[in-house]
Structures are given as C-alpha cells and as structure tokens.
C-alpha positions in Angstrom: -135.7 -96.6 -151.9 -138.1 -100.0 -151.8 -140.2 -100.5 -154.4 -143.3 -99.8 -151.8 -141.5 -96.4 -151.4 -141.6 -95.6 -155.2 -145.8 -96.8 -155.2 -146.5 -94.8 -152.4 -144.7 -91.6 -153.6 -146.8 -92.0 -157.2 -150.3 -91.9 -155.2 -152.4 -88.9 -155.4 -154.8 -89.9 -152.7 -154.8 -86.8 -151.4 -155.1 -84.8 -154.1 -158.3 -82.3 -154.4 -158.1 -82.5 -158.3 -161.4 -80.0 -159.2 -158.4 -77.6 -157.6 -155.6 -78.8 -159.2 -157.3 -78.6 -162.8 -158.1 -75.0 -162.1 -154.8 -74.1 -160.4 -153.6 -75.6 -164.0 -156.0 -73.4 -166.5 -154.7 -70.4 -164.6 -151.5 -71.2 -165.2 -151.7 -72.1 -168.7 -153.4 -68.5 -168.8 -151.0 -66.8 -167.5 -148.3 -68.2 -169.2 -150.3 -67.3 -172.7 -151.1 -64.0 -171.3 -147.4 -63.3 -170.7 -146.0 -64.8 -174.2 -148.1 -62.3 -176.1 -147.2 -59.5 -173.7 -143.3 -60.5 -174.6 -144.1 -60.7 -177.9 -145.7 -57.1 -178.7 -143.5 -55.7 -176.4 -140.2 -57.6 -178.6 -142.0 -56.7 -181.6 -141.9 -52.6 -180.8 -138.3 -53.2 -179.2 -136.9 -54.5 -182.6 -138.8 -52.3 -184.9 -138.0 -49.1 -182.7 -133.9 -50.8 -183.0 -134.4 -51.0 -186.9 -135.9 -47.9 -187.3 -133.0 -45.7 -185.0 -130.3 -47.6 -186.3 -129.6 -45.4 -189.5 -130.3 -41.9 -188.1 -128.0 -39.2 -188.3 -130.1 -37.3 -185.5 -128.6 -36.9 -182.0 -131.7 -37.5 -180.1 -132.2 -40.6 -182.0 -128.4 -42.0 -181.9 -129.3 -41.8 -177.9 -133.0 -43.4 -177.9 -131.5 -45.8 -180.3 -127.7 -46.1 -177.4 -131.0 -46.8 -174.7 -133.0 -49.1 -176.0 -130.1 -51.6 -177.3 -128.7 -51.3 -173.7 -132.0 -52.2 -172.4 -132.6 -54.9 -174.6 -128.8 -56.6 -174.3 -129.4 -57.0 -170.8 -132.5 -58.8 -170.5 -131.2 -60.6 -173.2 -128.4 -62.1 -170.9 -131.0 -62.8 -168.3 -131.3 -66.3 -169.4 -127.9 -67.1 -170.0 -127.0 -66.1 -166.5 -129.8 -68.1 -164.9 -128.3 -71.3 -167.3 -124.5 -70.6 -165.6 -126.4 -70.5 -162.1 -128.5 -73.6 -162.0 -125.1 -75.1 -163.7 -122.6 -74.4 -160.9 -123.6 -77.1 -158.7 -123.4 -79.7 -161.5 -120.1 -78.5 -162.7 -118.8 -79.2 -158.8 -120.5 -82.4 -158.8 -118.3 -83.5 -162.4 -115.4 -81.3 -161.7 -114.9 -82.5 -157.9 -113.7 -79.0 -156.4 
C-alpha cells in the first residue's frame, strides 16, 4: 500500500460524528451497565459458594454441586474464546 493509500484510509470525511459520539456514550453505557450486573451477580455466586461449602445438609451439598458447576463453566468461557481466536495464529507459526 502507497502512502496516498494509508492518508486516504485515515480520513473520516464521511463520518456523521453527532452519531458516532452517541453510538459511543451508548456503548460506554452499556458496557457499565453490564460490569455491575456481572459484578452483583459474582458477588451472590461466591457468597452463596462460601456459604454452602461447609454444610452437612443434603439439599445444600446439591445447591452448593449446582452452582459450582454453573459457575466452572462460564468461567472457561474466556479461555475457550482465547484457544479460538489463537488457532489461526498457531497455523500461521506452526506451518500445518
């Protein structure tokens, strides 16, 4: 790529910005809507963990069997994502 290319690719003449600073605030908000949503909801999870994990009672061995399933997958979530996005970098390195 010319270095014409690289200018013309870095102009925003077409850009309605009004939008685009909107379209970003909305973002932003829902992004902070969604971190304390995570976070009350990991709050409870870990406190409802702690609290179950010394019980003697059945019914609470189970709640407690359920909710650390639950939480151990969406846990791996991320991690699974990572070894996705990686695969084509590893075949770009590796050569096969």
């Amino acid at each position: 790529m010319n270095n014409q290319g690289i200018q013309s690719y870095f102009q925003f003449k077409n850009v309605n910005w009004p939008d685009m600073w909107g379209a970003t605030w909305e973002t932003i908000w829902m992004t902070v809507v969604s971190i304390a949503i995570v976070a009350i909801l990991g709050l409870l999870l870990g406190l409802l963990l702690f609290e179950t994990s010394g019980s003697d009672k059945l019914s609470v061995k189970i709640l407690n069997v359920i909710v650390g399933v639950f939480v151990n997958i969406f846990r791996s979530i991320p991690f699974i994502i990572l070894i996705v996005l990686l695969l084509p970098l590893t075949q770009v390195l590796v050569g096969s």
